[in-house]
MARBA-3410 file (N, C-alpha, C, O; in Angstrom, 1 decimal):
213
-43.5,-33.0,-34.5,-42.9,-31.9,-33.8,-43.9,-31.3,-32.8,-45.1,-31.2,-33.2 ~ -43.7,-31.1,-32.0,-44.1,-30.6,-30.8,-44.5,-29.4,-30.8,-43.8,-28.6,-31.3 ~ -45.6,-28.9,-30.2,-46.6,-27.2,-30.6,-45.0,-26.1,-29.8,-44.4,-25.2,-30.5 ~ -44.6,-26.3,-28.8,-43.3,-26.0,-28.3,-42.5,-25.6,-29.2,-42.4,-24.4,-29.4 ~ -41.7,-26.7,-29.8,-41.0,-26.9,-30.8,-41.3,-25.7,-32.0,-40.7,-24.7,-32.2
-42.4,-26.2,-32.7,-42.9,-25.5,-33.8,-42.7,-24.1,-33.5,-42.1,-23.2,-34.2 ~ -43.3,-23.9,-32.3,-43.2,-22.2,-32.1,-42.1,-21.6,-32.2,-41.9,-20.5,-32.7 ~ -40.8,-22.9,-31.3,-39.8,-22.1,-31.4,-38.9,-21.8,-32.5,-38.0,-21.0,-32.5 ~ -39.3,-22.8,-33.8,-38.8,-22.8,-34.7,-39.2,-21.6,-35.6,-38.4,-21.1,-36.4 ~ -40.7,-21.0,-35.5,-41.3,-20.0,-36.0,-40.5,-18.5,-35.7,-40.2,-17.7,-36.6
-40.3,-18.3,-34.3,-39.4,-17.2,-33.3,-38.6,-16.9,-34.1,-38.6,-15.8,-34.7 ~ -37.5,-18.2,-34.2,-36.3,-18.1,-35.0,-36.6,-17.2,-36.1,-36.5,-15.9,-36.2 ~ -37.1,-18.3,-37.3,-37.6,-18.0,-38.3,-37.7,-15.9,-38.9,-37.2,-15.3,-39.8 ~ -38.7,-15.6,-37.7,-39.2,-14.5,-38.0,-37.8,-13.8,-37.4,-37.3,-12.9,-38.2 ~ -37.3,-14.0,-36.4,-35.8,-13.2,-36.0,-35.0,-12.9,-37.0,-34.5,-11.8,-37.2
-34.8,-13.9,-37.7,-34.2,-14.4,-39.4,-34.4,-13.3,-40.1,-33.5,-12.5,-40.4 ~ -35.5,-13.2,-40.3,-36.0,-12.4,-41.5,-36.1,-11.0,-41.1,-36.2,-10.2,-42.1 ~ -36.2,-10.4,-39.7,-36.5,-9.4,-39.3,-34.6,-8.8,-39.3,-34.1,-7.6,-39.5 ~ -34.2,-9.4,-39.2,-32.7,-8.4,-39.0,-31.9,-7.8,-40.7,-31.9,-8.4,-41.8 ~ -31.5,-7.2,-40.5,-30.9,-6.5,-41.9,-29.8,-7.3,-41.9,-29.1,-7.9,-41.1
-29.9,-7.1,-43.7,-29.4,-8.0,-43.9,-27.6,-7.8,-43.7,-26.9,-8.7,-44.1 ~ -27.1,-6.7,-43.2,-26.1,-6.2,-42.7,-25.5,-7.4,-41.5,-24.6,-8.2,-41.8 ~ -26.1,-7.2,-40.4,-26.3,-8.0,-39.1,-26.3,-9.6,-39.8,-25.3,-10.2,-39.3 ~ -26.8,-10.3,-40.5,-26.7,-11.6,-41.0,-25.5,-11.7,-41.6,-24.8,-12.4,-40.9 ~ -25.0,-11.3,-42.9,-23.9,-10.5,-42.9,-22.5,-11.4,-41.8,-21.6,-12.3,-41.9
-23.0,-10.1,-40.9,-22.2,-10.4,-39.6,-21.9,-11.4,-38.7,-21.2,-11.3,-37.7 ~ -22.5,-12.6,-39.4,-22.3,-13.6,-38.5,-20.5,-14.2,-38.7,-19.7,-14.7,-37.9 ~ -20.2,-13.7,-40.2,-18.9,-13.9,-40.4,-17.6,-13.8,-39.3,-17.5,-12.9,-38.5 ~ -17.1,-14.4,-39.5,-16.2,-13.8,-38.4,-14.8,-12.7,-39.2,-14.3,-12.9,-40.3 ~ -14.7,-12.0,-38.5,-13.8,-11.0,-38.7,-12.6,-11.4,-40.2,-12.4,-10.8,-41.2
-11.9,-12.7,-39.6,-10.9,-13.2,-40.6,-12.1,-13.6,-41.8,-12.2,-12.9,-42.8 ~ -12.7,-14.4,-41.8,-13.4,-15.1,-42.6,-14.0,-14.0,-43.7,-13.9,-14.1,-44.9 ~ -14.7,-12.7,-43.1,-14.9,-11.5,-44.2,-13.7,-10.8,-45.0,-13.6,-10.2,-46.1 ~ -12.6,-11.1,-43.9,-11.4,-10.3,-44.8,-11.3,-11.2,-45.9,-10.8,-10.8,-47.0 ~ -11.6,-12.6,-45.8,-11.1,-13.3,-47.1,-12.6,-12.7,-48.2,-12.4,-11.9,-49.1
-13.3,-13.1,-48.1,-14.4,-12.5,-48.8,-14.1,-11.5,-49.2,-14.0,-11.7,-50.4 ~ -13.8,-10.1,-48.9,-13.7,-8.7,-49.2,-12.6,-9.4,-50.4,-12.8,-9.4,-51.6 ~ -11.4,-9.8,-49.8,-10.6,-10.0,-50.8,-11.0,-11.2,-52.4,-10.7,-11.2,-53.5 ~ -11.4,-11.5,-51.9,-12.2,-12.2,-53.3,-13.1,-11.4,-54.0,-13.0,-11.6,-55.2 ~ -13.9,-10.6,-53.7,-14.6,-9.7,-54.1,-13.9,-8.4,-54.7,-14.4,-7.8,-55.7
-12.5,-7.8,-53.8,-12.0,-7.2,-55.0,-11.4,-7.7,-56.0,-11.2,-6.9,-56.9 ~ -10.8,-9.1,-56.2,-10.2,-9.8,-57.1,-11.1,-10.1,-58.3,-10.8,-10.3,-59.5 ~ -12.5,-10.2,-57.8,-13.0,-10.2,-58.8,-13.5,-9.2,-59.6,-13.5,-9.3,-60.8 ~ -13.9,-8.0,-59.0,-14.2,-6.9,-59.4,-12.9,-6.5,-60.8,-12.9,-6.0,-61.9 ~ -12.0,-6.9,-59.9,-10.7,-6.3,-60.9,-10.7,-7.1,-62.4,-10.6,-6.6,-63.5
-10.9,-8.5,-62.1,-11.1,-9.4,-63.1,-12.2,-8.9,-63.9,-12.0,-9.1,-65.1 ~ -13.3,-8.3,-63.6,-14.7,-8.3,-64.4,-15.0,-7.2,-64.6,-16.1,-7.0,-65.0 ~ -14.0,-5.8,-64.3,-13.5,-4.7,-64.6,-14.6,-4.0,-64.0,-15.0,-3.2,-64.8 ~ -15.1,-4.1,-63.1,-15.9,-3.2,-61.7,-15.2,-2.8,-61.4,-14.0,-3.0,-61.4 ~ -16.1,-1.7,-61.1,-15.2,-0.3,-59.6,-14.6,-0.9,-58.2,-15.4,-1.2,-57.3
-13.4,-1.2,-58.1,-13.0,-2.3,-56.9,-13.3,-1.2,-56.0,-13.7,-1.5,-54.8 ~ -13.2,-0.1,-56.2,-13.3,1.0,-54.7,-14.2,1.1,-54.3,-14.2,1.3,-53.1 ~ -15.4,1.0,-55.2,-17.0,0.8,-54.9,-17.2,-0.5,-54.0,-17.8,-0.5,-52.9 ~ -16.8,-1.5,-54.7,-17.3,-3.2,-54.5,-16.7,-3.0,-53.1,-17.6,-3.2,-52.2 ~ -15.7,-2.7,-52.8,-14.9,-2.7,-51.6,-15.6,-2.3,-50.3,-15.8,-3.0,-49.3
-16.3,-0.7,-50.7,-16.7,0.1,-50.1,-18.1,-0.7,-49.9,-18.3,-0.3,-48.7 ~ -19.1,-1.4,-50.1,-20.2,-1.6,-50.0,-19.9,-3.0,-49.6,-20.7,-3.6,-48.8 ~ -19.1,-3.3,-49.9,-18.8,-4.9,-48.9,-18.9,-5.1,-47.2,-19.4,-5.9,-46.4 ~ -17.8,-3.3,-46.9,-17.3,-2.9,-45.7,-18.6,-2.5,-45.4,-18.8,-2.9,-44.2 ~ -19.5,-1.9,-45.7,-21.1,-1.6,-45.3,-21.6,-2.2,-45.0,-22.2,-1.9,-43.9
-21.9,-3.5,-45.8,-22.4,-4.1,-45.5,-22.6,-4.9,-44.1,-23.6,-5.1,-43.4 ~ -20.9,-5.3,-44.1,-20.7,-5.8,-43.0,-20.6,-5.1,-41.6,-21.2,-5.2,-40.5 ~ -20.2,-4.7,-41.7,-20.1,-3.2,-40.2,-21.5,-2.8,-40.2,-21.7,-2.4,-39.0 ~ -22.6,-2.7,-41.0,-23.7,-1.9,-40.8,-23.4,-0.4,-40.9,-24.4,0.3,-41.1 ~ -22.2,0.1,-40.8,-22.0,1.3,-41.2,-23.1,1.7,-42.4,-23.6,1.1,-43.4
-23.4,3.0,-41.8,-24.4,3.9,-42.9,-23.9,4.8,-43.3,-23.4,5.7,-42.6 ~ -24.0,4.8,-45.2,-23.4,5.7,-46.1,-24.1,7.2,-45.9,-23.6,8.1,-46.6 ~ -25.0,7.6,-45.1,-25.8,8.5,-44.8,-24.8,9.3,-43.9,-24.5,10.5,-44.2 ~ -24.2,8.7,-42.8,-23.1,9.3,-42.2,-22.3,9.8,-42.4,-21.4,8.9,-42.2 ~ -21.8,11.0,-42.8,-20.9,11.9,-43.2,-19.8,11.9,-42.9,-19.1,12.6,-43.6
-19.0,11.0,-41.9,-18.0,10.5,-41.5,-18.0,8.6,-41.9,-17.3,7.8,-41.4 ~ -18.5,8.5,-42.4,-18.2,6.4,-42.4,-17.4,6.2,-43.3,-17.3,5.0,-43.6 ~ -16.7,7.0,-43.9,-15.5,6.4,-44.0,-14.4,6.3,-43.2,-13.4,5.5,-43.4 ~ -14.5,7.0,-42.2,-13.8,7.2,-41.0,-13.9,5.9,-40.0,-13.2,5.2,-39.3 ~ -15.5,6.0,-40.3,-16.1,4.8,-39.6,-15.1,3.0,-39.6,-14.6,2.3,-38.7
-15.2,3.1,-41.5,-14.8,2.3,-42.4,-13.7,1.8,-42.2,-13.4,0.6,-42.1 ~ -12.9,3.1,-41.8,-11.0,2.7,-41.6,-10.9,2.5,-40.1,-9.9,1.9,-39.7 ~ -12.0,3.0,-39.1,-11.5,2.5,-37.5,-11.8,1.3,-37.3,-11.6,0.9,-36.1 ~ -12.6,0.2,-38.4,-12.9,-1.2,-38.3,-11.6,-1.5,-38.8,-10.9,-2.3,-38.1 ~ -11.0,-1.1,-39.8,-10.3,-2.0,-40.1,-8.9,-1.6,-39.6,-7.9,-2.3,-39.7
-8.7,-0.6,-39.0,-7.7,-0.5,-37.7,-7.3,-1.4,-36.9,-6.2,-2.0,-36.8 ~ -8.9,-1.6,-36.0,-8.6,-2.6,-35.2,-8.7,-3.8,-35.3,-8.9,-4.5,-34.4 ~ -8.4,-4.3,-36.9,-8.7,-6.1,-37.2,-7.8,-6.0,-38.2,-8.0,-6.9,-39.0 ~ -6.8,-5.2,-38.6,-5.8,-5.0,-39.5,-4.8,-6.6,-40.0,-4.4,-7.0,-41.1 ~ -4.8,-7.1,-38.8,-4.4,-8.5,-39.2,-5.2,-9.6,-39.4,-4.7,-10.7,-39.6
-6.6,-9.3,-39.3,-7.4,-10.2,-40.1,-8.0,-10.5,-41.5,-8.8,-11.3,-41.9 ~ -7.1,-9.2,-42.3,-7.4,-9.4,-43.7,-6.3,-9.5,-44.5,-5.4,-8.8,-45.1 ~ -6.8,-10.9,-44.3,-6.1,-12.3,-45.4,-6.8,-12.7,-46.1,-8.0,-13.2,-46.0 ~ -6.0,-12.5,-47.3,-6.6,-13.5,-49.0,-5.9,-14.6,-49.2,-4.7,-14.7,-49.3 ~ -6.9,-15.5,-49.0,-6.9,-16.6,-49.1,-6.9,-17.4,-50.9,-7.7,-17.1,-51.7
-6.0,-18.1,-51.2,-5.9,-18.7,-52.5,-5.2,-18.0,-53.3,-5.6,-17.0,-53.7 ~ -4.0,-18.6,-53.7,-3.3,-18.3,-55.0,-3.6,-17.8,-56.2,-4.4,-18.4,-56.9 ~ -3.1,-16.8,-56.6,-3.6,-16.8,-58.3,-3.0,-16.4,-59.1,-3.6,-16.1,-60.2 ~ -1.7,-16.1,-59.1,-0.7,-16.2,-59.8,0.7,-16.3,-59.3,0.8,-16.6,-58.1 ~ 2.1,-15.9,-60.3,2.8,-16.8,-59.9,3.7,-15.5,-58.8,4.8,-15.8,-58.3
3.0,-14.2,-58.5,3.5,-13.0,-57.5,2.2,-13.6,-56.3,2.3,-12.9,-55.3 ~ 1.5,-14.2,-56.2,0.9,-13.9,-54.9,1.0,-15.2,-54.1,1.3,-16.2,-54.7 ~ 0.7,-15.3,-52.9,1.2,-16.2,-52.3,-0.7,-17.5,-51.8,-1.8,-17.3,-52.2 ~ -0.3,-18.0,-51.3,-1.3,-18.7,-50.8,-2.4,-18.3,-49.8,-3.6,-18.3,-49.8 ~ -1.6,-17.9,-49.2,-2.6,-16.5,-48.0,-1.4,-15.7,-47.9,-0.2,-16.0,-47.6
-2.1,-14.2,-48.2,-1.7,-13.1,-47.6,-2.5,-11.9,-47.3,-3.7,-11.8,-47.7 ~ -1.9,-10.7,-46.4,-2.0,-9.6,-46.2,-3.6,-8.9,-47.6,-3.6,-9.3,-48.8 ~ -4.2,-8.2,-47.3,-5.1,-7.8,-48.2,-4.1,-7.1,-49.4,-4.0,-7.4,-50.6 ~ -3.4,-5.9,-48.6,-2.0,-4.7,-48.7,-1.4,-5.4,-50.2,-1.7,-5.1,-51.4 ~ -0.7,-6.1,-49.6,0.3,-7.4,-50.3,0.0,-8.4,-51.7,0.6,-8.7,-52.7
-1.6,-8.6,-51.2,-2.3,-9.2,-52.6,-2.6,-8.0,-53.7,-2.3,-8.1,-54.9 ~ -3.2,-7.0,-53.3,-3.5,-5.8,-54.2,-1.6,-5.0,-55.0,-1.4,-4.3,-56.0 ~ -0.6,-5.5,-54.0,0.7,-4.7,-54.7,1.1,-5.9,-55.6,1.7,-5.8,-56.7 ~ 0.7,-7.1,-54.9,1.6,-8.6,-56.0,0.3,-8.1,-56.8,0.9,-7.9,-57.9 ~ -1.0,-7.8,-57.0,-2.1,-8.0,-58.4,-1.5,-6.5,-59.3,-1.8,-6.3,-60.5
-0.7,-5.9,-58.7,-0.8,-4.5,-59.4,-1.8,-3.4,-59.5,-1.8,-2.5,-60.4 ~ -3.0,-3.8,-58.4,-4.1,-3.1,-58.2,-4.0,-2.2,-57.4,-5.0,-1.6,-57.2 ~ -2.7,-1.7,-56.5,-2.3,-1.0,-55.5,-3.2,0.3,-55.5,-4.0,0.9,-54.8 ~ -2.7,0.5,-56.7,-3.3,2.1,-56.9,-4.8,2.4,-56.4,-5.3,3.3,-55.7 ~ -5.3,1.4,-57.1,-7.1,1.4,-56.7,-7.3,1.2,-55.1,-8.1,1.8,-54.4
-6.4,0.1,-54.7,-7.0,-0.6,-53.9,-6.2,0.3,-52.2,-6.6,0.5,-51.1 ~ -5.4,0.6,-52.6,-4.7,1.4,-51.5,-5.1,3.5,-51.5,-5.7,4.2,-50.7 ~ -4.3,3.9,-52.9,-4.5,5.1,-52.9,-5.9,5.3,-53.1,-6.4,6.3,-52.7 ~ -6.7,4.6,-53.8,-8.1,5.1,-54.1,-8.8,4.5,-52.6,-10.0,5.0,-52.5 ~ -8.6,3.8,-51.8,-9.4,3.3,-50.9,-8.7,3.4,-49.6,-9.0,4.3,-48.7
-7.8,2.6,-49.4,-7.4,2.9,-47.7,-6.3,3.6,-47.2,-5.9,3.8,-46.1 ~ -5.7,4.1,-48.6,-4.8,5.3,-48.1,-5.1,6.9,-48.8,-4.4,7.8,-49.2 ~ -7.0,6.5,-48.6,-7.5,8.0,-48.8,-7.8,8.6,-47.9,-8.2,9.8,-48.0 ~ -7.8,7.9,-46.6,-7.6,8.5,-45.2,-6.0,8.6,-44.7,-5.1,8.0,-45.1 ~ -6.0,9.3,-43.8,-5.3,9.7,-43.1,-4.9,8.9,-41.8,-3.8,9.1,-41.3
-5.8,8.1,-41.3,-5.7,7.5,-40.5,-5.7,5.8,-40.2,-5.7,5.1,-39.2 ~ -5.8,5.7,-41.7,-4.9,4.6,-41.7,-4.0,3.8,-41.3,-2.9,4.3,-41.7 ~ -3.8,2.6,-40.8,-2.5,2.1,-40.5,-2.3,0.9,-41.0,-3.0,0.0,-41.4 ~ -0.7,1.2,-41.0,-0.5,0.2,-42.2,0.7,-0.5,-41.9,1.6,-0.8,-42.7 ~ 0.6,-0.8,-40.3,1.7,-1.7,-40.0,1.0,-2.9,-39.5,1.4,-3.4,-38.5
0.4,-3.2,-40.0,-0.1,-5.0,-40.0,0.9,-6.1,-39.9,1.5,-6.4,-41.0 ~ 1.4,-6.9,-38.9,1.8,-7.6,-38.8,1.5,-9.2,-39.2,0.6,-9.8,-38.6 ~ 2.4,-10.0,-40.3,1.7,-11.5,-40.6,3.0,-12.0,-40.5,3.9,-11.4,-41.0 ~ 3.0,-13.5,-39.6,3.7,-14.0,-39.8,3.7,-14.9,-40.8,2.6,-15.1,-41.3 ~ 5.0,-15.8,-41.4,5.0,-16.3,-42.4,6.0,-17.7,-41.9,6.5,-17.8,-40.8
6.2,-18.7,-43.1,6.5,-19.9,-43.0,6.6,-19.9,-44.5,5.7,-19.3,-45.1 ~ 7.9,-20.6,-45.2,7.6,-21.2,-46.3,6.9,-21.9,-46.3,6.6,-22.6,-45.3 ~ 5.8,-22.4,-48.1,4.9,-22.8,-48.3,5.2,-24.2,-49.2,5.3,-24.1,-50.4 ~ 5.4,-25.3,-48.5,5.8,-26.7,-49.1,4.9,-27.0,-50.0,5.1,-28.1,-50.5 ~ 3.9,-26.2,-50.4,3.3,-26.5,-51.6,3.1,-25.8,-52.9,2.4,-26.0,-53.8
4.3,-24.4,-52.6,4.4,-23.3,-53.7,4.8,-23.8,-54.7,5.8,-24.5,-54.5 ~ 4.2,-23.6,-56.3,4.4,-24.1,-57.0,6.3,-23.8,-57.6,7.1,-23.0,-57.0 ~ 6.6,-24.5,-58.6,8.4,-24.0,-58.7,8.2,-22.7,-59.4,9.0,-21.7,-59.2 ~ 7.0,-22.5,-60.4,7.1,-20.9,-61.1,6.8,-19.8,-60.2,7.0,-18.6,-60.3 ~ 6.2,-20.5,-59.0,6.7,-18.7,-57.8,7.3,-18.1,-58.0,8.1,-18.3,-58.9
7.2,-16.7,-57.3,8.4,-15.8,-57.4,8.8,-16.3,-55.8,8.0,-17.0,-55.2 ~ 10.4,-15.9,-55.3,10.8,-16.1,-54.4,9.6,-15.3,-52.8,9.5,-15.7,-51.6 ~ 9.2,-14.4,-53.2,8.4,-14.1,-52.6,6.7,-15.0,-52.2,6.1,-15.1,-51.1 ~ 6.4,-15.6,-53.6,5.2,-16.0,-53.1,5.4,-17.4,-52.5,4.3,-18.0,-52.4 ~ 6.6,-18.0,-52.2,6.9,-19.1,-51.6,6.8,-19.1,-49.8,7.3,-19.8,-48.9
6.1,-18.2,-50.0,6.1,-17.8,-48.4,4.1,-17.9,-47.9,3.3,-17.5,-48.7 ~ 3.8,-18.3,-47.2,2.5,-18.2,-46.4,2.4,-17.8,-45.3,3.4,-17.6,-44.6 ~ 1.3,-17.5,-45.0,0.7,-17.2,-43.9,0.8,-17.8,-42.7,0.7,-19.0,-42.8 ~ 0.9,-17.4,-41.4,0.4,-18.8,-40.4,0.6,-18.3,-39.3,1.1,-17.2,-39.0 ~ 0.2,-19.1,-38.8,-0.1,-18.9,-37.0,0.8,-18.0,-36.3,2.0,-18.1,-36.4
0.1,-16.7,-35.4,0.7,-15.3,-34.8,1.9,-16.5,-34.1,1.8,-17.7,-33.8 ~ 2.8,-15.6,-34.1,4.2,-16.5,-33.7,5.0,-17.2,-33.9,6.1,-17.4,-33.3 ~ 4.4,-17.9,-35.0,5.2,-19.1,-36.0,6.2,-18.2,-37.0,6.0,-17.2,-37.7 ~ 7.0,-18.6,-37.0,8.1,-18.1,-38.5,8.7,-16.5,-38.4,9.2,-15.9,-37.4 ~ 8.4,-16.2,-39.5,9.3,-14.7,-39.5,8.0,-13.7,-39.5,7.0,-13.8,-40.2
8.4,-12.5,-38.4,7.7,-11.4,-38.7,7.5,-10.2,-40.0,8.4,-9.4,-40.3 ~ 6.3,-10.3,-40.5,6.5,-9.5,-41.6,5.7,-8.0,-41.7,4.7,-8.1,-41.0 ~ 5.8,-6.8,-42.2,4.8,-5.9,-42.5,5.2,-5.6,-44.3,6.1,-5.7,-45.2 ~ 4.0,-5.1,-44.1,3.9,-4.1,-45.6,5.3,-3.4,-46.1,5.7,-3.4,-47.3 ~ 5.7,-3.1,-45.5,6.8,-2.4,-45.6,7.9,-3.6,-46.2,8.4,-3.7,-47.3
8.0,-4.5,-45.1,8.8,-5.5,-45.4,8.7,-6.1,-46.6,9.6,-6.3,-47.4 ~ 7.4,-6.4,-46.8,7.3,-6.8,-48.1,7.8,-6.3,-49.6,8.2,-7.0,-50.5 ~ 7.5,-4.8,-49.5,7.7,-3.9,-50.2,9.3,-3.8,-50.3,10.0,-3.4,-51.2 ~ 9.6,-4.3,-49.3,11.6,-3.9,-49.4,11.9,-5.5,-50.6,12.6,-5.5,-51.6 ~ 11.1,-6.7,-49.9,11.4,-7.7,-50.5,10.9,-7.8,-52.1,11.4,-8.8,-52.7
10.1,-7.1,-52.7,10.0,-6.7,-54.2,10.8,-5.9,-54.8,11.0,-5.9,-56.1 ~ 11.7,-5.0,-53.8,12.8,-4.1,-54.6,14.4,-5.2,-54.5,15.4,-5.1,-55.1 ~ 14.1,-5.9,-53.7,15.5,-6.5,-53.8,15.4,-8.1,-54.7,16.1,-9.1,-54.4 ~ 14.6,-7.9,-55.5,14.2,-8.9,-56.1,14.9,-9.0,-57.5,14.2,-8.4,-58.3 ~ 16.1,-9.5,-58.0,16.8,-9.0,-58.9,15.9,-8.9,-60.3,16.4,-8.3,-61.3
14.6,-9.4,-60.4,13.4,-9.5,-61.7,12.6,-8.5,-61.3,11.7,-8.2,-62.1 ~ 12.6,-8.0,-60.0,11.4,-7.0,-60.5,10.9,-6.1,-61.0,9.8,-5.5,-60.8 ~ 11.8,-6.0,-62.0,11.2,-5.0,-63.0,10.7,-6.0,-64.2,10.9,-5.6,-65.4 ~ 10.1,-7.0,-64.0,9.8,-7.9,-64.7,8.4,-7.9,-64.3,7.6,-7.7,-65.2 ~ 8.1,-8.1,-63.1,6.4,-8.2,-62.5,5.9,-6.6,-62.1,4.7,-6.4,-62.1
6.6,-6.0,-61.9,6.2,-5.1,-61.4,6.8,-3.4,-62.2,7.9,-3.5,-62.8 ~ 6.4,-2.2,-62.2,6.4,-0.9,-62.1,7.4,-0.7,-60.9,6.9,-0.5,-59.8 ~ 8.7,-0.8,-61.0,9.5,-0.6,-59.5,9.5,1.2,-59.3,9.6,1.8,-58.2 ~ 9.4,1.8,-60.2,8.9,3.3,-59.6,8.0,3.6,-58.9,7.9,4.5,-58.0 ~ 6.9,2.4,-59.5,5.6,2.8,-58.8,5.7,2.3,-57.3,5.2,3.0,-56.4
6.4,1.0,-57.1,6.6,0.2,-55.4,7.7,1.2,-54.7,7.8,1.3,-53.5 ~ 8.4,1.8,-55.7,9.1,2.7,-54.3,8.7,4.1,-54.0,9.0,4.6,-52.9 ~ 7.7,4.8,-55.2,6.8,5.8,-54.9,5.7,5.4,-53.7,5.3,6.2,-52.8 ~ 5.3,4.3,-53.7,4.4,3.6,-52.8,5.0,3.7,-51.6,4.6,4.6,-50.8 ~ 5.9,3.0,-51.2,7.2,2.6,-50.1,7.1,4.3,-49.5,6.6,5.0,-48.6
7.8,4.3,-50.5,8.4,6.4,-49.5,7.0,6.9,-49.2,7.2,7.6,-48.2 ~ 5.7,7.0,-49.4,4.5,7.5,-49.1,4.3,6.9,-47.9,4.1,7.7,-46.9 ~ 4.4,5.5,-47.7,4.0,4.9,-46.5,4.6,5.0,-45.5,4.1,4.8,-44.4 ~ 6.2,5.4,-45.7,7.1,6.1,-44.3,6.9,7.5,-44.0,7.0,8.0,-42.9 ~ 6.7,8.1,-45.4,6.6,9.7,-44.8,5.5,10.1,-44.3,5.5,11.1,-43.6
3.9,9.2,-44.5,3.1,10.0,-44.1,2.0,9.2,-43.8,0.8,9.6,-43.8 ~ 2.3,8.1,-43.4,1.8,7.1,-42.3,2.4,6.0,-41.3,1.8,5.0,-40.7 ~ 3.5,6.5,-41.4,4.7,6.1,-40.3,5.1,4.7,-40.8,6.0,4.3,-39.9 ~ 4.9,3.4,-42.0,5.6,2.6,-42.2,6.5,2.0,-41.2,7.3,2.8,-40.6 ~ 6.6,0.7,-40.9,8.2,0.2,-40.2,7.9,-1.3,-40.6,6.9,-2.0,-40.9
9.2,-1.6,-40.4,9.9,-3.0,-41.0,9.1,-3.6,-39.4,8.6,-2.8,-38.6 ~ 9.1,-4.7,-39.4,9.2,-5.4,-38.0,10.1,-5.5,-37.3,10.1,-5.5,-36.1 ~ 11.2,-5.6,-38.2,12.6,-5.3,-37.0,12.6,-4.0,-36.4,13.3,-3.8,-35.4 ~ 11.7,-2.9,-37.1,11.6,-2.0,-36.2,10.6,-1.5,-35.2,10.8,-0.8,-34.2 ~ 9.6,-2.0,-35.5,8.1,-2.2,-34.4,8.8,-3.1,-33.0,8.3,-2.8,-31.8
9.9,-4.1,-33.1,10.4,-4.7,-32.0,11.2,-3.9,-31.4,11.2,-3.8,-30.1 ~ 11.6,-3.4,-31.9,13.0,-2.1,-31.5,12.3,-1.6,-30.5,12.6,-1.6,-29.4 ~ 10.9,-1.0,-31.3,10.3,0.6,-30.6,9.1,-0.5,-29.4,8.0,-0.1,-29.0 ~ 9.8,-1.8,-29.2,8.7,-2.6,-28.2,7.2,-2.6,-28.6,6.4,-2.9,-27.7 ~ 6.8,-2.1,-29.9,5.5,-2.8,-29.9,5.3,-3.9,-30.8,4.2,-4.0,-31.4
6.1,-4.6,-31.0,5.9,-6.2,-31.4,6.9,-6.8,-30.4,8.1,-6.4,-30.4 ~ 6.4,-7.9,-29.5,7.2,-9.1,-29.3,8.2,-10.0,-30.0,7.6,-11.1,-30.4 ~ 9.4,-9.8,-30.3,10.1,-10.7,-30.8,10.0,-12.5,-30.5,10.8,-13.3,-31.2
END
């Protein structure tokens, strides 16, 4: 190696080590941490951690947001405002959740809604929670799916438009769901998310022209 070379490999090196570990972190790309975060609270839930915590220091991590700032949760929620459709959980894990979905979606199919929504992203106000994912049936959903998790994720424009909401309609018209699910608890959820963070179907975000049909 070359005295050149060496040096520049040293540069690096010390660049490496000098940046927090927040910023390294960051090399993730936006989609790629939302699957992480979401693995991270699945596991938390599994190994009976504070998902609101695990959640919350994940989002720190990555943003560099500082818990010192008296507003970062605010901070917290205007990241994930503007990347709302990049958090996708990636990988199946039972027979309500799908292959990839919505963060929203995985936490209401896990029954962790409560923690993961009311304790975390719908403890702000400012919140939004019309995330759009398109979907495609999934040719490789197993047959014990529910009719719901036979659906995937996929490329903006491909298939049917979906939101949270939608989703949420498609668990109440599910003639078993009171089999997987607390249907009090999904329609206490539902009416929260219309009355007081404006909820809409996608057929209605196209109505009011802010989704492209």
């Amino acid at each position: 190696m070359t005295n050149t070379r060496r040096l520049l490999s040293l540069l690096l090196l010390v660049v490496a080590i000098s940046l927090p570990s927040g910023e390294v972190y960051a090399k993730d790309s936006v989609s790629e941490f939302g699957s992480t975060l979401c693995r991270r609270m699945s596991k938390a839930n599994v190994t009976g951690k504070n998902i609101v915590q695990v959640m919350k220091d994940v989002l720190l991590q990555y943003t560099g947001i500082s818990k010192s700032d008296p507003d970062y949760m605010d901070q917290i929620i205007a990241f994930y405002n503007e990347n709302q459709n990049e958090f996708i959980c990636r990988g199946k894990v039972d027979s309500t959740t799908r292959e990839s979905e919505h963060i929203f979606k995985r936490a209401a199919a896990l029954s962790i809604h409560s923690k993961v929504l009311y304790g975390f992203f719908l403890n702000n106000e400012h919140t939004q929670v019309n995330a759009v994912e398109y979907l495609v049936p999934d040719p490789d959903a197993p047959d014990y799916s529910t009719s719901i998790a036979k659906l995937i994720h996929a490329p903006w424009g491909t298939g049917e438009p979906e939101t949270f909401l939608d989703y949420l309609d498609k668990v109440l018209a599910d003639p078993e769901a009171d089999k997987r699910y607390v249907v009090s608890d999904i329609k206490a959820l539902r009416e929260m998310l219309i009355d007081y963070f404006g909820a809409k179907t996608a057929d209605e975000l196209i109505a009011e022209g802010k989704l492209q049909p």
